[in-house]
C-alpha positions as a Markdown table, in Angstrom:
| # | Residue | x | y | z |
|---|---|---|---|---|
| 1 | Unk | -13.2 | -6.8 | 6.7 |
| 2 | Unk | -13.7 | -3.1 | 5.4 |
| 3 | Unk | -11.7 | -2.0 | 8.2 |
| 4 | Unk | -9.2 | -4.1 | 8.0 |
| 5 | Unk | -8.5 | -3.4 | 4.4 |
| 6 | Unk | -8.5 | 1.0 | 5.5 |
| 7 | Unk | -5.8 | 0.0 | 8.3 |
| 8 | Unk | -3.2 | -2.0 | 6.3 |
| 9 | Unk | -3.8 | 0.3 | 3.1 |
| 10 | Unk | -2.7 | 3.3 | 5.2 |
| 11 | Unk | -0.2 | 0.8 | 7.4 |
| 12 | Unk | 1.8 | 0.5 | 3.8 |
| 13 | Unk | 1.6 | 4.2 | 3.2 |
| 14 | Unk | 3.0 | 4.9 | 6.6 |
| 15 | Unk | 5.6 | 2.3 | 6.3 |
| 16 | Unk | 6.7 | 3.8 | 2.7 |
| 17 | Unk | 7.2 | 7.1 | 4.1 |
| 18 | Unk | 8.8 | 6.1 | 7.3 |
| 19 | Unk | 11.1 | 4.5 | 5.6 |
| 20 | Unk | 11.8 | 7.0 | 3.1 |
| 21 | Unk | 12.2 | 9.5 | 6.5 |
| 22 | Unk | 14.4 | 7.0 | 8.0 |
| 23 | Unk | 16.7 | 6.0 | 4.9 |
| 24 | Unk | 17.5 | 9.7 | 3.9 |
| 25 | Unk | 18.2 | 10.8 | 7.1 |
| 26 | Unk | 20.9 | 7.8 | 7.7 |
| 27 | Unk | 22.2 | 8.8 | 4.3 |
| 28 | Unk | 22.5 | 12.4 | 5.0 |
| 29 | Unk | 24.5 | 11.0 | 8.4 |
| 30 | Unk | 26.5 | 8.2 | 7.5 |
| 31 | Unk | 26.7 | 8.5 | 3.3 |
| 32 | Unk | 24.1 | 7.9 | 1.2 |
| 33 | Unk | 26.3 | 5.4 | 0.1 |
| 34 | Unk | 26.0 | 2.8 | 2.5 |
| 35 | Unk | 22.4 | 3.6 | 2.7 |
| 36 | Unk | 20.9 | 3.8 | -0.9 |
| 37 | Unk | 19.9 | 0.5 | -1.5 |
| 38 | Unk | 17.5 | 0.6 | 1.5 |
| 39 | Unk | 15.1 | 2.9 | -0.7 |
| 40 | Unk | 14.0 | -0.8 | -2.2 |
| 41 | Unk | 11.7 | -1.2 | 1.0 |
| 42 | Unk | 10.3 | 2.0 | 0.9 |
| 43 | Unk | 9.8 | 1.6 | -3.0 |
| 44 | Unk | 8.5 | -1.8 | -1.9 |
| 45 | Unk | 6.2 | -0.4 | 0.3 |
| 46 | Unk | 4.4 | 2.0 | -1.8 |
| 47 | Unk | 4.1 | -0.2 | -4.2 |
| 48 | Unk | 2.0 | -2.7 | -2.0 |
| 49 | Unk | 0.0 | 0.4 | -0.7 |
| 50 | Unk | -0.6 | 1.1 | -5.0 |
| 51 | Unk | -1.5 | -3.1 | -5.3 |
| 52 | Unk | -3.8 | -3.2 | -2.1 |
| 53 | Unk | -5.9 | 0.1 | -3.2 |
| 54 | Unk | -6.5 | -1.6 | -6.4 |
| 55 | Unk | -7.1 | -5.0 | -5.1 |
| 56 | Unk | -10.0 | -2.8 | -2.6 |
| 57 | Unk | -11.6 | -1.2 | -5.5 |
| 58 | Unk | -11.4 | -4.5 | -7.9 |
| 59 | Unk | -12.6 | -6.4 | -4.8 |
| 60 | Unk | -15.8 | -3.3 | -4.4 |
| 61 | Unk | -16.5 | -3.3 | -8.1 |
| 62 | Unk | -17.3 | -7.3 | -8.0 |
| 63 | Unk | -19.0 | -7.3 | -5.0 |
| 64 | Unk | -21.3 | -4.8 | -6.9 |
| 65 | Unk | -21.5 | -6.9 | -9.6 |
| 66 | Unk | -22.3 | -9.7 | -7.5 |
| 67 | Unk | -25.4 | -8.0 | -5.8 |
| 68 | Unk | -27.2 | -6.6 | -9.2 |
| 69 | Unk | -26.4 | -10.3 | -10.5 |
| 70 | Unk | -28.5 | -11.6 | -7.7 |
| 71 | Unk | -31.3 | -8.9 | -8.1 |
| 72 | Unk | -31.5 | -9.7 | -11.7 |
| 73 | Unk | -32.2 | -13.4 | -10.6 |
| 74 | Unk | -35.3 | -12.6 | -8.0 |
């Protein structure tokens, strides 16, 4: 599951900045705009990226938590 969580953290990243790559170049071709509003899915995208790096560390902090619960109980 750990590696799971690393490959679709960095898939969002990716994503973000392809579409960033993508979206400006079609803007600086066809007019920025007809293309503007497609910065959404890149903003969309890094935001997941900012949600799923918190939800890992929340998730790793609990876990944690979890353990030195048990210990306490033995």
């Amino acid at each position: 599951m750990k590696t799971y969580n690393k490959l679709m953290l960095y898939f969002w990243l990716l994503m973000a900045v392809f579409v960033l790559v993508v979206v400006t170049y079609m803007g600086l071709v066809e007019g920025f705009r007809k293309w503007s509003f497609y910065y959404v899915f890149a903003g969309i995208a890094l935001f997941m990226f900012v949600v799923k790096r918190w939800m890992i560390k929340r998730m790793e902090k609990h876990v944690k938590f979890l353990e030195e619960q048990e210990a306490l109980k033995k």
